[in-house]
C-alpha positions in Angstrom: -11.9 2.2 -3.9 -9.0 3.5 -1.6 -6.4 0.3 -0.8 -6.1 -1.3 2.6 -3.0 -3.2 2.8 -1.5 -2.6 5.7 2.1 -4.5 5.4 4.3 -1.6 3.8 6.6 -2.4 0.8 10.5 -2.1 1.4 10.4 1.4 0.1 7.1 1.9 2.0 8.8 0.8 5.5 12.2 3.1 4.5 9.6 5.8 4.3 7.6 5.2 7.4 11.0 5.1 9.4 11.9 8.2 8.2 8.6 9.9 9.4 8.8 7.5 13.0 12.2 9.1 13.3 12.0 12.9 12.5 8.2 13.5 12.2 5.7 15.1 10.0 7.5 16.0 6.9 7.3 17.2 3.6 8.2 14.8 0.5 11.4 17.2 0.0 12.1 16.7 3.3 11.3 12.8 3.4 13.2 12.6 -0.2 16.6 14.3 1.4 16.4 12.0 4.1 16.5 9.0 1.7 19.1 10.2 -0.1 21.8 9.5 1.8 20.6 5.7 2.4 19.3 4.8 -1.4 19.4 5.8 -4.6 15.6 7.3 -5.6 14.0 9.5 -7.5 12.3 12.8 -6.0 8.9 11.8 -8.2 9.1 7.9 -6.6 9.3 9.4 -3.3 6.6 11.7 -4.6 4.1 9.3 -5.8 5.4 6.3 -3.0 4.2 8.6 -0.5 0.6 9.3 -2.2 0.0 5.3 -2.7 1.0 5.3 1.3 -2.1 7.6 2.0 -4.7 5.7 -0.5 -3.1 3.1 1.7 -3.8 4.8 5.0 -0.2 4.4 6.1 0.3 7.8 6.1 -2.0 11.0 6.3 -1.1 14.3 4.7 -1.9 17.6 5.5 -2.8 19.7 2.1 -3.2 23.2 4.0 -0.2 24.6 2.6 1.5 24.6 -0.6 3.6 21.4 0.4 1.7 18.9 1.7 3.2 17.4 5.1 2.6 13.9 5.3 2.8 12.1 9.3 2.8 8.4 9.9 -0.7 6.7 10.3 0.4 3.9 12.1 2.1 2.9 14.8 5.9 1.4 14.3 5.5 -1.0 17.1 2.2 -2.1 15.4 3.7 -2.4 11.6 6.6 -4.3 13.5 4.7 -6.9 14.9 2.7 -7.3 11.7 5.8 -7.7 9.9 7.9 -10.2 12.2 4.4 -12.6 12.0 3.9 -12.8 8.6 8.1 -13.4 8.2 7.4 -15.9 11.3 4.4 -17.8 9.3 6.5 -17.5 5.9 9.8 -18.3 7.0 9.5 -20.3 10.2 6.4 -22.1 10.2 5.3 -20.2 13.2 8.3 -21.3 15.4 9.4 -18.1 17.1 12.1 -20.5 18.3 13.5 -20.9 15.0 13.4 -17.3 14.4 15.1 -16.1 17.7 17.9 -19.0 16.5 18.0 -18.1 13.0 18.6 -14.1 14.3 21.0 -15.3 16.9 23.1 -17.6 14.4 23.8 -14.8 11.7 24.5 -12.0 13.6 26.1 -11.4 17.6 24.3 -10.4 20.1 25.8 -7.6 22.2 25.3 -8.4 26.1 22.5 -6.1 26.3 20.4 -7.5 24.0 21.2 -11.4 25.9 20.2 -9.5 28.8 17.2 -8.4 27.5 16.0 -11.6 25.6 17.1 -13.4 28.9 14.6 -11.0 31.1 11.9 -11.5 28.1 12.3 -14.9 28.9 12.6 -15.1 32.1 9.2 -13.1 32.5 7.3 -15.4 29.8 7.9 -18.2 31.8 7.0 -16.5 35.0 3.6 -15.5 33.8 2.8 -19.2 32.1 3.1 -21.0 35.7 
């Protein structure tokens, strides 16, 4: 029975970046591009990438002799899933403790102020 998980692992997510960023790849490809971030093996990536497609997070297109492997779901979608289960682990479900938690550790450069500020500023305009 093929698995359905659909929240990646850590090495799962660097993965799924990789192929968000550059596109259908091959492992070789995929395993280069890691490289300069982490330390890994070329058989992890290797068999990383063939739990991904049991997990339908990636397909992978055997028609040549190296398989190319694309991401099967959408990074705005794996995203949201993974900010809501860190919201209901982490924060009891209080998006305001995240947003203050985030803004605490690290500064925000005026663009992203600006941007939360207009995020706001249109939440509250749609909830009157």
């Amino acid at each position: 029975m093929p698995r359905t998980t659909r929240i990646p692992s850590n090495a799962e997510f660097e993965i799924l970046r990789l192929l968000w960023k550059k596109g259908p790849s091959t492992v070789r490809e995929v395993y280069d591009g890691l490289g300069r971030n982490i330390d890994v093996g070329y058989t992890t990536v290797l068999k990383t990438m063939q739990v991904m497609a049991e997990k339908r997070l990636v397909t992978r297109d055997e028609s040549e002799r190296s398989h190319v492997y694309s991401a099967a779901v959408e990074e705005k979608s794996i995203k949201r899933r993974l900010v809501s289960d860190l919201l209901d682990k982490a924060f009891d479900g209080s998006a305001a403790q995240l947003v203050l938690q985030a803004l605490s550790d690290k500064k925000a450069s005026p663009e992203d102020i600006r941007q939360i500020r207009k995020l706001l500023d249109d939440t509250a305009r749609k909830s009157r």
